[in-house]
ZAKEPA-79963 format. One record per residue: residue in three letters; z, y, x of N, C-alpha, C, O in turn. Coordinates in steps of 0.001 Angstrom, whole numbers, padded with zeros to 6 digits, always signed. Example, Ala and Ser with C-alpha at 12.3 -4.5 7.8 and 13.67 -1.06 7.14 Angstrom:
ALA+007800-005690+013190+007800-004500+012300+007800-003300+013200+008465-003319+014236;SER+007080-002250+012850+007140-001060+013670+007870+000030+012900+008039+001138+013409;
***
This chain:
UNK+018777+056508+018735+018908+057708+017912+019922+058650+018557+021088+058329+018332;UNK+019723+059879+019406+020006+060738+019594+021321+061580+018364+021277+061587+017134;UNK+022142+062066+019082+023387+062402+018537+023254+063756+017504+024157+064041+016718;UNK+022140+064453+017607+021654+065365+016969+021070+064707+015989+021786+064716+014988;UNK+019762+063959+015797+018852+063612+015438+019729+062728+014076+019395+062705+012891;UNK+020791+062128+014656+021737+061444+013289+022070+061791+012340+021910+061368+011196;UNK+023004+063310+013098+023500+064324+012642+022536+064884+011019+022887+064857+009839;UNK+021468+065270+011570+020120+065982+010806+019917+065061+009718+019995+065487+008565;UNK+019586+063474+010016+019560+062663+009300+020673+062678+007765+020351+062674+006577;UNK+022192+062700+008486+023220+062948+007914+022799+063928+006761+022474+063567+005629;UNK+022859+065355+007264+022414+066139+005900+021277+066346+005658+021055+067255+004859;UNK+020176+065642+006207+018924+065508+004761+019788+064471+003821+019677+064775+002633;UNK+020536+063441+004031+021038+062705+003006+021988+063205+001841+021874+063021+000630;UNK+023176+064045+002712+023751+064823+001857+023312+065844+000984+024091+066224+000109;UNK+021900+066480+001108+021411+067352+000636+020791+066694-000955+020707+066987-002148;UNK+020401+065440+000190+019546+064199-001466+020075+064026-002298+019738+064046-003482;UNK+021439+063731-001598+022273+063009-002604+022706+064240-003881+022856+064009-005081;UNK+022832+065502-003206+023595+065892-003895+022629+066758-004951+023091+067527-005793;UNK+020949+066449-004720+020643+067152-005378+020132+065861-006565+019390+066177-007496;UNK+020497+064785-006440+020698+063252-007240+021808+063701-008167+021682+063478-009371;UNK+022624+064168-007816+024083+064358-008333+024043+065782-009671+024598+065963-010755;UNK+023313+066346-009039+022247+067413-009909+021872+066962-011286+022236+067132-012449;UNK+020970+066308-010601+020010+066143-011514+020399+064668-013020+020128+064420-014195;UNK+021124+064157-011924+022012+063253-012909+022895+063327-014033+023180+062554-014948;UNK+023315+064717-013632+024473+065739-014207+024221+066643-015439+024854+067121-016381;UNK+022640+066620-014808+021951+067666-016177+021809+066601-017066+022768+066436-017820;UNK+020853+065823-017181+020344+064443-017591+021463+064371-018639+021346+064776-019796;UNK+022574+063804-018103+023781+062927-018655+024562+064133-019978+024958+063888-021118;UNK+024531+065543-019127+025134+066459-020206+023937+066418-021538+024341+066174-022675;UNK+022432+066682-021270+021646+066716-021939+021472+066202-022442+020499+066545-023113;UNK+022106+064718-022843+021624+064119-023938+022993+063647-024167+022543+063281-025253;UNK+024324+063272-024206+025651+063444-024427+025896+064851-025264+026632+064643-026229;UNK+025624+065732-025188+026101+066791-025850+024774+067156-027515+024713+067913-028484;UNK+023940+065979-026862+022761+066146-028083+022689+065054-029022+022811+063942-028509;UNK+022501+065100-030417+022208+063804-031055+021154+062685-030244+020850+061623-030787;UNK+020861+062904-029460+019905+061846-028616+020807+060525-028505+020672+059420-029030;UNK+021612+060951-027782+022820+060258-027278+023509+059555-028798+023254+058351-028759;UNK+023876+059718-029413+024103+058831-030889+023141+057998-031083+023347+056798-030897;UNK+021671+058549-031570+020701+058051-032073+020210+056355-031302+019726+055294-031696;UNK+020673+056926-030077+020580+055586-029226+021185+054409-029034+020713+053272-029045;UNK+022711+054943-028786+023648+054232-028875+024290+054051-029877+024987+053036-029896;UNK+024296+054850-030935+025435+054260-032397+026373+055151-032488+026834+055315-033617;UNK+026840+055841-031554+027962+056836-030895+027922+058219-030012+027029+058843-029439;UNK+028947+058340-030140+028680+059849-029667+029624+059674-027985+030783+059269-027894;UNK+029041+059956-027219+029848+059875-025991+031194+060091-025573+031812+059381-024780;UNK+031739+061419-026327+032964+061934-026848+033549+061369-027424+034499+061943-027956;UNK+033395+060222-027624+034378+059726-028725+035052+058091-028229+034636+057732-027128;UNK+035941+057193-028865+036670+056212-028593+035699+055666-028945+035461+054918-027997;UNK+034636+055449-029973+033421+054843-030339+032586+053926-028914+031924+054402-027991;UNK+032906+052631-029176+031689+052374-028123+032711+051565-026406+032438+050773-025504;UNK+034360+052746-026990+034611+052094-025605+035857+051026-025724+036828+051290-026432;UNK+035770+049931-025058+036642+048631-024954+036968+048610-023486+036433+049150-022517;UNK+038229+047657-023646+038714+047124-022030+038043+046459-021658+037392+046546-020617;UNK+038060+045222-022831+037763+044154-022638+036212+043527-023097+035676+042600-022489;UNK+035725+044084-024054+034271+043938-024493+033471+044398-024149+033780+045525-023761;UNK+031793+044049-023953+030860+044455-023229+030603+046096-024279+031082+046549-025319;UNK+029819+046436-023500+029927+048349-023896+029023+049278-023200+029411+049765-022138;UNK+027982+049552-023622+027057+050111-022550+028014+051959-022523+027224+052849-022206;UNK+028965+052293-022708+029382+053267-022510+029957+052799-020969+029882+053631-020064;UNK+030376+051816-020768+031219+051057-018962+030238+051327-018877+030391+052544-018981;UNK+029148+051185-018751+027886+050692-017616+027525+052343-017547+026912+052649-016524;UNK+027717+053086-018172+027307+054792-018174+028599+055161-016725+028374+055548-015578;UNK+029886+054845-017395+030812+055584-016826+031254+054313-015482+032445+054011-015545;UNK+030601+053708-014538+030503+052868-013773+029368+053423-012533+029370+053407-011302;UNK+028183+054036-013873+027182+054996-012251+027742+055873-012175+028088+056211-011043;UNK+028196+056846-013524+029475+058312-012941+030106+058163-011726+029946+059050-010887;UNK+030964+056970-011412+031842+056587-010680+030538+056745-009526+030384+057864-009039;UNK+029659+055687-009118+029092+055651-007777+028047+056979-007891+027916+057676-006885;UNK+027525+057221-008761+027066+058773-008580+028119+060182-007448+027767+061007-006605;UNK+029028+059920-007864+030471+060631-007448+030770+060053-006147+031192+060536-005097;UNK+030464+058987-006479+030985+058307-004718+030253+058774-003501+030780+059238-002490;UNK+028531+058533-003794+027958+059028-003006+027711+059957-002256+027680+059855-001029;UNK+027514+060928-002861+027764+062394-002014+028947+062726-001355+028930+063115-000187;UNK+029986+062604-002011+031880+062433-001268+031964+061875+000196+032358+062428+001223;UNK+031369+060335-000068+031423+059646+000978+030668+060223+002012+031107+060299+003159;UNK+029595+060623+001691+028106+060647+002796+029373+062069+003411+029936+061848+004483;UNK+029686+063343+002697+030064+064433+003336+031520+063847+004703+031709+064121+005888;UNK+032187+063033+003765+033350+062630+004629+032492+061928+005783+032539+062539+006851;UNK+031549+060512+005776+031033+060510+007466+030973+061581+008482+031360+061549+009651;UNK+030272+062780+007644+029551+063682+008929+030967+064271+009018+031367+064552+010148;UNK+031944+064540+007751+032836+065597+008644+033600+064989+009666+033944+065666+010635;UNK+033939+063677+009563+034517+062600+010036+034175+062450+011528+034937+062547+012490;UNK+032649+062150+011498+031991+061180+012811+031238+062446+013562+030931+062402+014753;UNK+031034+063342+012883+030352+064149+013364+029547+064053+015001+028343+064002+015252;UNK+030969+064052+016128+030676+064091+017141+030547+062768+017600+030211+062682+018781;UNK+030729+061663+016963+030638+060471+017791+029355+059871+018154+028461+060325+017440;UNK+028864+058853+019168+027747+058657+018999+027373+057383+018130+026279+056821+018192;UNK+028107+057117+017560+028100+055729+016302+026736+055590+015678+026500+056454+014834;UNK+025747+054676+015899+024382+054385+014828+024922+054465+014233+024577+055265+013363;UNK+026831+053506+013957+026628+052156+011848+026938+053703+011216+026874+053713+009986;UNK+027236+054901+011788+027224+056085+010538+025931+055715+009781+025959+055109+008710;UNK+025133+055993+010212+023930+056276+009846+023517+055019+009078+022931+055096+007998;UNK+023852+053806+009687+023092+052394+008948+023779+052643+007288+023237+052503+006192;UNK+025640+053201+007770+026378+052863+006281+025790+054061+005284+026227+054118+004134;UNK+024734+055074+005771+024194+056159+005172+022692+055266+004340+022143+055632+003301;UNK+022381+054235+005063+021470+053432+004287+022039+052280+003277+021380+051658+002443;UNK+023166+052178+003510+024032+051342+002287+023783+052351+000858+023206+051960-000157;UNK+024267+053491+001024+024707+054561+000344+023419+055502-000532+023429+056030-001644;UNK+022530+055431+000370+020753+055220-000384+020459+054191-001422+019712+054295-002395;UNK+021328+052973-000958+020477+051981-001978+021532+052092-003103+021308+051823-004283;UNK+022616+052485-002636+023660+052887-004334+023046+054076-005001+023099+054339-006202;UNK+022365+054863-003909+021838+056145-004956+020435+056081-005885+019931+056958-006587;UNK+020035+054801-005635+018664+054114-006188+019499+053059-007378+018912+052939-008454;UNK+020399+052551-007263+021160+051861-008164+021359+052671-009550+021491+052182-010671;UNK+021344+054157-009151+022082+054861-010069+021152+055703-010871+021503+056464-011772;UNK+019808+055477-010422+018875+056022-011333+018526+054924-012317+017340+054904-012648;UNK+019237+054099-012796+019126+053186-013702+019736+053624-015044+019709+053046-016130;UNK+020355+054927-014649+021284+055621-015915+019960+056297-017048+020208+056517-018233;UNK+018971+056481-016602+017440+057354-016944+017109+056227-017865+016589+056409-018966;UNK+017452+054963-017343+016863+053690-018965+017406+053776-020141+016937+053631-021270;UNK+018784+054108-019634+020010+053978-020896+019540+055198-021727+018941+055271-022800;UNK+019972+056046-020946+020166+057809-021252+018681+058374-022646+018704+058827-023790;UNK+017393+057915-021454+016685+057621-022120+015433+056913-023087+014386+057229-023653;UNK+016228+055854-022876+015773+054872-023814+014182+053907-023752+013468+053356-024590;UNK+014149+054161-021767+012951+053604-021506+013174+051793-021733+012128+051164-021570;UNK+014292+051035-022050+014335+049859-021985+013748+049290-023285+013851+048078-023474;UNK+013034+050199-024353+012460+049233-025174+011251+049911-025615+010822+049973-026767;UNK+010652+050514-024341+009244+051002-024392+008524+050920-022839+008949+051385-021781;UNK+007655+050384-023027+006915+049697-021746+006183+051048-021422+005413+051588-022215;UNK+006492+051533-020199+006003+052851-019442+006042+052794-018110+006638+051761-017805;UNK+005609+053558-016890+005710+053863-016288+007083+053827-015255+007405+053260-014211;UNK+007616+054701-016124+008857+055445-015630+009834+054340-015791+010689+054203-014916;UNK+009811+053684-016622+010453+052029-017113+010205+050984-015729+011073+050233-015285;UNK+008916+051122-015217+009107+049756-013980+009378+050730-012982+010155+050110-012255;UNK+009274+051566-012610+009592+052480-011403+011252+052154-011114+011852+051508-010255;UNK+011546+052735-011974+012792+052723-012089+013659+051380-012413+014880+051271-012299;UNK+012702+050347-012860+013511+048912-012495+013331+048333-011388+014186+047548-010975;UNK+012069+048620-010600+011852+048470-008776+012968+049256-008323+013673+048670-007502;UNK+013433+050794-008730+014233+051319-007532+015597+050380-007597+016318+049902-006721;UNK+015606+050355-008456+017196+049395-008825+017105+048025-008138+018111+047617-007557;UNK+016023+047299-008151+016325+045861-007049+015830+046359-005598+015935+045483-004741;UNK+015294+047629-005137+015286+048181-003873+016297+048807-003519+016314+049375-002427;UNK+017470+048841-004457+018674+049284-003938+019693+048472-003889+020682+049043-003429;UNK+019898+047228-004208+020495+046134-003518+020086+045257-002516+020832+044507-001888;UNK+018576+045399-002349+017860+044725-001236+018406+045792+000319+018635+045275+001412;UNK+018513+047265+000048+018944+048001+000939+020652+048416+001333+021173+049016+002273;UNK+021114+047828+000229+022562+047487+000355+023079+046442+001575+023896+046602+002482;UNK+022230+045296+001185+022319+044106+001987+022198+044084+003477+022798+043522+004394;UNK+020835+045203+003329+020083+044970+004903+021111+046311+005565+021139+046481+006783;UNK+021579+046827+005023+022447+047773+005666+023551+047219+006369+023687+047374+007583;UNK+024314+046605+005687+025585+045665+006785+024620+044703+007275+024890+044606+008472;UNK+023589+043894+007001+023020+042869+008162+022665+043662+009585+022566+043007+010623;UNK+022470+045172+009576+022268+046265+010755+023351+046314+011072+023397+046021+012267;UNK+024837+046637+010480+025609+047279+011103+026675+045909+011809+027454+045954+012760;UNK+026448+045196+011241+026756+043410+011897+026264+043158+012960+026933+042629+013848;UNK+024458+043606+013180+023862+043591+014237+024303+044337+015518+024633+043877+016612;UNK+024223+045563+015102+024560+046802+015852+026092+046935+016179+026370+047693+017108;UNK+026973+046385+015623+028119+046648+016178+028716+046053+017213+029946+046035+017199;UNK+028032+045461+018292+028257+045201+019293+027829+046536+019983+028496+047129+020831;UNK+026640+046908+019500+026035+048104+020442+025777+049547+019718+024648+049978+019483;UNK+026754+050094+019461+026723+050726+018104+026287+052511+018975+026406+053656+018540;UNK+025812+052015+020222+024991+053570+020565+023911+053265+020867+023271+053828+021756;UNK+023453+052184+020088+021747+052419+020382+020790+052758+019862+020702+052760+018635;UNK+019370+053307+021017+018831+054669+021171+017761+054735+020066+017616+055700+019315;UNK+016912+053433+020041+016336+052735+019393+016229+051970+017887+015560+051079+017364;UNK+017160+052760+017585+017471+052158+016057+017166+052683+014945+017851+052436+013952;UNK+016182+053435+014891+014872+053658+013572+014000+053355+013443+013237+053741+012558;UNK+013716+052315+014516+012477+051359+014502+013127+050102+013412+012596+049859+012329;UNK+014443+049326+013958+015013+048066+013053+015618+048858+011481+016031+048191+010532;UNK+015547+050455+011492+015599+050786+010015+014770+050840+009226+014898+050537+008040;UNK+013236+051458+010066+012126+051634+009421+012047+050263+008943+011877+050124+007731;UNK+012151+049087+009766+011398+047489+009685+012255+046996+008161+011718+046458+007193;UNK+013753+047372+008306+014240+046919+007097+014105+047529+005427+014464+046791+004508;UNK+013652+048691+005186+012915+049744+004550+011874+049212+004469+011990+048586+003416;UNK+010650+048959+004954+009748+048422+004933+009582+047198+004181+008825+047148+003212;UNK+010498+045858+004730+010939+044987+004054+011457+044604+002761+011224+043632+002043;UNK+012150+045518+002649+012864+045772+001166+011588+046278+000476+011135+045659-000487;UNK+010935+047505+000994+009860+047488+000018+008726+046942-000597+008136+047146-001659;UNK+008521+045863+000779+007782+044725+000081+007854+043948-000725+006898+043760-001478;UNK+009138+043160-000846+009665+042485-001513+010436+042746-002835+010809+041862-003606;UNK+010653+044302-003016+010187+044784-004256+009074+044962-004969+009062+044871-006197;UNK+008071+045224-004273+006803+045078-004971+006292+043525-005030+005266+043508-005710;UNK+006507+042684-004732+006326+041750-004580+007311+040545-005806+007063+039400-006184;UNK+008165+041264-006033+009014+040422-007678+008581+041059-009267+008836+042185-009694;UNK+008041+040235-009781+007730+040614-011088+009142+040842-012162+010189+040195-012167;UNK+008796+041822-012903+009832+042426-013774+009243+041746-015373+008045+041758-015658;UNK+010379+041144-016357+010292+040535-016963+010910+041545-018073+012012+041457-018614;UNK+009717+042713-018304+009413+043628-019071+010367+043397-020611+011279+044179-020882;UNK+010161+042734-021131+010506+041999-022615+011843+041597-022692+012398+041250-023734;UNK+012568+041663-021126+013555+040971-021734+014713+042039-020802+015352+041558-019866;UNK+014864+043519-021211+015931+044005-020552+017057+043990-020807+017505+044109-021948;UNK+018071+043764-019240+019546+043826-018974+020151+044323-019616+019842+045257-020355;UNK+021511+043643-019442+022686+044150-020510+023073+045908-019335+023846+046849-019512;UNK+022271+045647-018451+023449+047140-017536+021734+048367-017282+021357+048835-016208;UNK+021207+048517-018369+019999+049661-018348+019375+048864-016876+019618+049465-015829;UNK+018731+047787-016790+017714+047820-015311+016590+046457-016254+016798+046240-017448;UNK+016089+046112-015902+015301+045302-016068+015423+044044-015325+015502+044096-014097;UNK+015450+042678-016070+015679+041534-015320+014363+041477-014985+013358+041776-015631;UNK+014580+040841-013337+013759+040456-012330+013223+038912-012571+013820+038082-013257;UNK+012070+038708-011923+011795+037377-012074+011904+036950-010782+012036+037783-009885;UNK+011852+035214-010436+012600+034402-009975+013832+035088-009370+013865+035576-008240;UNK+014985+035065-010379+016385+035634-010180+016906+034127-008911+017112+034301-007709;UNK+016990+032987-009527+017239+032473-008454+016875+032660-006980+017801+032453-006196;UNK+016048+032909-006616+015549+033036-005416+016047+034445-004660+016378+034673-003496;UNK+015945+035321-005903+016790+036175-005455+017775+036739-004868+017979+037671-004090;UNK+018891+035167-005980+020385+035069-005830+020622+034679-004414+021408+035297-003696;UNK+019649+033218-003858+019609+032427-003049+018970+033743-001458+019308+033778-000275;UNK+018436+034205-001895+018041+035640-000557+019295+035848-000125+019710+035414+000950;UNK+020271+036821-001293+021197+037581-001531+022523+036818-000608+023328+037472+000056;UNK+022537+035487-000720+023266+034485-000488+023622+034325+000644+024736+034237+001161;UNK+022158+034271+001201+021738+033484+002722+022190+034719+003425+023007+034462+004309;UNK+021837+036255+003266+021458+037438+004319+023028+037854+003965+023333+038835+004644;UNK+024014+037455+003193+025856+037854+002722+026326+036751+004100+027052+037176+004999;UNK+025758+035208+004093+026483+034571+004857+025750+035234+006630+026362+035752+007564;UNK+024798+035031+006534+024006+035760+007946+024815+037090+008611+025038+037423+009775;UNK+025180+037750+007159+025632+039273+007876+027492+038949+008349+028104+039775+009026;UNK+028069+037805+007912+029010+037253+008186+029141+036422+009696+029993+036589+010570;UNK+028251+035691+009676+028134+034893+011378+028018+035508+011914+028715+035418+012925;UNK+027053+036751+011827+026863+037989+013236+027657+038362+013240+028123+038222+014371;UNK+028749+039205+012205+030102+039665+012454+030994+039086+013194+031968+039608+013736;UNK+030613+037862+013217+031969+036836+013986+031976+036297+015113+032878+035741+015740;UNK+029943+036671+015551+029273+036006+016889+029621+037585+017901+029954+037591+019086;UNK+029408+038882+016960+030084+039898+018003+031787+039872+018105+032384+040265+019107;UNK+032335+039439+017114+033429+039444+017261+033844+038648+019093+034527+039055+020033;UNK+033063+037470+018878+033261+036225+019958+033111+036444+020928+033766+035885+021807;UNK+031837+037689+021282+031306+037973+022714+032496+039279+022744+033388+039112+023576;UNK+032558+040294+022076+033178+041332+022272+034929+041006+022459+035649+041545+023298;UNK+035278+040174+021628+036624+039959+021291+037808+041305+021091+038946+041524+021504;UNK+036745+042073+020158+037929+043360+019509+037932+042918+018632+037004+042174+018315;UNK+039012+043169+017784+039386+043139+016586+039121+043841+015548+039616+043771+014423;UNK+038159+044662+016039+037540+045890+014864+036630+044976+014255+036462+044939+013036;UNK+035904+044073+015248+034734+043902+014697+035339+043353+013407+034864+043665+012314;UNK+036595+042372+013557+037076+041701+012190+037478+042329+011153+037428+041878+010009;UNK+037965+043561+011520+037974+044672+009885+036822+045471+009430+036773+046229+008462;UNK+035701+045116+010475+034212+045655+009602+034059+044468+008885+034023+044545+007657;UNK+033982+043612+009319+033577+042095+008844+034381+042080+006909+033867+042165+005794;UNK+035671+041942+007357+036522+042363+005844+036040+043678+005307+035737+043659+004114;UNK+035969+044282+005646+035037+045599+004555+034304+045238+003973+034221+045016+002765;UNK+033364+045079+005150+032044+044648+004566+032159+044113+003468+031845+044798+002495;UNK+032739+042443+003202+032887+041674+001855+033682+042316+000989+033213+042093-000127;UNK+034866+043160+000880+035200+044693+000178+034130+045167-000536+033880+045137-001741;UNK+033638+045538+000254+032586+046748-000072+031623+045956-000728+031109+046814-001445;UNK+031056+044963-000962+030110+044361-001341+030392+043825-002654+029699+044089-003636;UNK+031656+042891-002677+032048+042501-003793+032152+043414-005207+031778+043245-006368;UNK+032967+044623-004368+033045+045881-005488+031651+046385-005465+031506+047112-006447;UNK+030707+046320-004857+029204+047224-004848+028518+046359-006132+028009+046880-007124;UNK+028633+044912-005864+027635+043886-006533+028436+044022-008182+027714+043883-009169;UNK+029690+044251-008337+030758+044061-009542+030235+045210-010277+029570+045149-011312;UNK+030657+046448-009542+030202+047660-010637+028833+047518-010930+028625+047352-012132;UNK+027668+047533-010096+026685+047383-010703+026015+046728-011630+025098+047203-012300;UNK+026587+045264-011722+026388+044354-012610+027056+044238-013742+026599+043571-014670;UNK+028384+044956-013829+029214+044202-015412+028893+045398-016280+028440+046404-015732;UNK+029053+045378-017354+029314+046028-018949+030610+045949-019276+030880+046191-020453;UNK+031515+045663-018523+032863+045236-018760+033925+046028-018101+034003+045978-016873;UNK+034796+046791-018817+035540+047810-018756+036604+047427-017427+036627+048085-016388;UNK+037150+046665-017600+038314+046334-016443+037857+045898-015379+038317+046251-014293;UNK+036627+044843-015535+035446+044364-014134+035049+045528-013485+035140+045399-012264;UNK+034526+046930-013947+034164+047957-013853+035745+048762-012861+035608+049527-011906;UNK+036428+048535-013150+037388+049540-012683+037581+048546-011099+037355+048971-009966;UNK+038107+046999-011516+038250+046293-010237+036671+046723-009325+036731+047082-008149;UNK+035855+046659-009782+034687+047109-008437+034731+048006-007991+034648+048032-006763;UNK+034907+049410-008834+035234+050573-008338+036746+050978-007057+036925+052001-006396;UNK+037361+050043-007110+038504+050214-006353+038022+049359-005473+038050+049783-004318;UNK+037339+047691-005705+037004+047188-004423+036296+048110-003345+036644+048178-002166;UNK+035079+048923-004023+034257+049694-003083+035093+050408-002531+035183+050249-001314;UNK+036028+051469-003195+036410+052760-002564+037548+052132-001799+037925+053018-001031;UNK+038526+050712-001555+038620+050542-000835+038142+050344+000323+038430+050788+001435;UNK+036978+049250-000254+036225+048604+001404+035727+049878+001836+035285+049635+002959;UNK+035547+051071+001603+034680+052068+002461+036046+052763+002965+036005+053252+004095;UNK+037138+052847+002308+038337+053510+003331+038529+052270+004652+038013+052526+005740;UNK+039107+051269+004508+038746+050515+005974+038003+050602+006537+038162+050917+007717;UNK+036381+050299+005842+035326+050743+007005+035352+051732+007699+034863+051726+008829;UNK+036065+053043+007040+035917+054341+008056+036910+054438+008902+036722+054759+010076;UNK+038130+054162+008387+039430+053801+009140+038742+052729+010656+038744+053115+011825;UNK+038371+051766+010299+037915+051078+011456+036848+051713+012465+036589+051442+013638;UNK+036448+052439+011784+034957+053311+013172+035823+054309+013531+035453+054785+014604;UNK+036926+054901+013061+037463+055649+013419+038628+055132+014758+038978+055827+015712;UNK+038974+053972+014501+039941+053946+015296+038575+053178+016410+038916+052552+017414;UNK+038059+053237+016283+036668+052524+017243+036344+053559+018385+036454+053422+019603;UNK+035800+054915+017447+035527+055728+018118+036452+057051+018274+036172+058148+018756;UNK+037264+056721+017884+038283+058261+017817+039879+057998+018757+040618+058691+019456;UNK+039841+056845+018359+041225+056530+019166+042270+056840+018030+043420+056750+018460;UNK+042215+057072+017127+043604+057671+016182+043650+057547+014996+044620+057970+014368;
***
């Protein structure tokens, strides 16, 4: 992938994201500022109604995608202003991390509006994008684990297309267990174990490659992508999953840490400073 061609990549993403950020924005005011938003929840958004530290609360799970809604576009702008000139792929791979959080976050459309206890369309769409956006979370550091031994190579929208591809199979390929939706607006998946056990195997996989370039390369960067990475993941997998006010805040700081090291580390990779 050509140093231009990244670049371009870069803001079609920023452009997505931010017109995600849009549209999320209308959504969320539009039915928060309307009795919709009561009628659904019991409460009015505005209000102490609904919110706990410590107790489950689908108001956390609202103000948890705010948070990665917000993250996304921020982050994606800081890469390009950041990396701009470098010739770094993992920009671009950590721009496919950052896709599958922005597919995470159209899960707010179940809550908001109330597709989780009416069987539609727009109801499984939107519970596929949500397990295609942790399947693309995953395969994003298993690339940039890969690639960071060789993090200018030319060829690397062929092993993105393949992992895109992948993920999308294997979303279409898990049945959604319609009848019985999540405490966090998505729809539970069927065989969750197997899932877990995927999730498991491709966390420890994206770990050995980190440590097999570490071995051949012997920099020490590779070992603070490696620690991000599980940063960034722990807080990615936390916010998305809890209903829980303080779980919610610890993920949110795990992520926005692990993504300040990660950039800190490509930076001192490729910048010298």
């Amino acid at each position: 992938m050509t140093l231009k061609t990244r670049n371009r990549t870069l803001i079609a993403f920023i452009c997505f994201f931010l017109l995600c950020t849009i549209l999320f924005t209308g959504a969320l005011l539009k039915q928060t500022i309307s009795p919709a938003f009561e009628s659904i929840f019991g409460y009015k958004f505005f209000s102490l109604n609904g919110f706990s530290f410590v107790s489950p609360s689908d108001k956390t799970v609202i103000l948890a995608l705010i948070f990665l809604q917000l993250f996304i576009p921020v982050t994606t702008i800081l890469l390009f202003l950041n990396f701009e000139k470098t010739q770094s792929t993992l920009i671009i791979l950590f721009g496919l991390f950052l896709l599958g959080c922005q597919l995470q976050c159209f899960r707010i459309f179940i809550g908001l509006f109330n597709f989780k206890y009416s069987f539609s369309m727009d109801y499984l769409i939107l519970g596929k994008l949500s397990i295609m956006g942790k399947l693309l979370a995953l395969a994003s550091f298993f690339l940039i684990a890969a690639e960071s031994r060789n993090s200018t190579k030319l060829n690397i929208e062929m092993d993105i297309f393949i992992a895109i591809i992948a993920c999308f199979v294997i979303t279409l390929s898990i049945p959604l267990r319609t009848a019985m939706p999540s405490k966090n607006f998505g729809i539970t998946p069927g065989y969750v174990s197997v899932l877990n056990i995927l999730g498991i195997i491709t966390g420890i996989l994206t770990a050995i490659t980190f440590l097999v370039s570490y071995k051949e390369t012997e920099e020490k960067i590779i070992l603070n992508l490696l620690v991000s990475y599980c940063i960034i993941m722990i807080g990615f997998f936390i916010l998305t999953s809890t209903d829980l006010l303080w779980t919610a805040i610890l993920g949110s700081l795990g992520l926005a840490l692990g993504t300040h090291l990660f950039m800190r580390s490509l930076h001192k990779m490729y910048l010298w400073s």
